[in-house]
N, C-alpha and C positions, 0 to 999 in steps of 0.2 A: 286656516280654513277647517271648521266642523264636517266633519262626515257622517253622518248620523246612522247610515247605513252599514260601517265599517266592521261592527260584528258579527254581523247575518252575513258582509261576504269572505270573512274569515272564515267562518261555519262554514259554507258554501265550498272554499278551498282547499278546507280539511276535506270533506267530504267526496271531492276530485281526486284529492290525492289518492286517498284509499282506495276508488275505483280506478283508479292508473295501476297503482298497484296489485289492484284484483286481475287487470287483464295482464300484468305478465307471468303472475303465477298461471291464470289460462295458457298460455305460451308455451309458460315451463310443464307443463301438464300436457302437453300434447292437443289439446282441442282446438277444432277447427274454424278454418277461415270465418266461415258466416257468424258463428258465437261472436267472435273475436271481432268483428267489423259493426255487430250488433251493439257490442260494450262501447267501442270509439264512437258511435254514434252519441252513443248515450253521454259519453264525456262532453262532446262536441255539443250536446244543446245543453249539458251543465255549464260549459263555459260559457256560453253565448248569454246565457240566462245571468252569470252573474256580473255581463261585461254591461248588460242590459240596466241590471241594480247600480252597478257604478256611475254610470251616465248618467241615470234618473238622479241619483242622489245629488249629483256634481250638477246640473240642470237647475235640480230645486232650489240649491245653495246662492247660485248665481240669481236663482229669479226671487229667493228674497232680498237679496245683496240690489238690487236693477232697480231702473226706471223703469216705469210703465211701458216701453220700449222696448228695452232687456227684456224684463218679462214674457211680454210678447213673446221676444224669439228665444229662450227658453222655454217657453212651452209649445213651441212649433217645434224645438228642438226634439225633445221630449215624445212628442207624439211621431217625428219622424223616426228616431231609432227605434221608438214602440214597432212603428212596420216594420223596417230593417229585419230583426232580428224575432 
């Protein structure tokens, strides 16, 4: 199975990492609750967003793979995790 998407979410999870990283130097640095709860937000809609790219991409795949059927519910699919997340 092609993923077409699979470097933009490597990019994506380097890019987490390093903010995972940035908040425990916050930690180690002393600063406070709010900062620190501000950054995990921030990771928590990085994640969400590339869990979002995943599905679409695995969605597409399947709905060019499908019958007019499939299709269909890949792209019900598709617009349903759009709201979700």
């Amino acid at each position: 199975m092609t993923h077409h998407k699979l470097p933009e979410v490597k990019k994506r999870l380097a890019r987490i990492e390093g903010h995972v990283k940035g908040i425990t130097k916050m930690i180690d640095e002393g600063k406070g609750y709010p900062e620190i709860v501000q950054q995990i937000t921030a990771v928590r809609a990085a994640l969400d967003s590339t869990m979002e790219l995943i599905i679409l991409d695995l969605a597409e795949h399947v709905s060019l793979n499908a019958s007019s059927k499939g299709r269909k519910a890949a792209t019900e699919l598709k617009d349903t995790v759009s709201k979700i997340l």
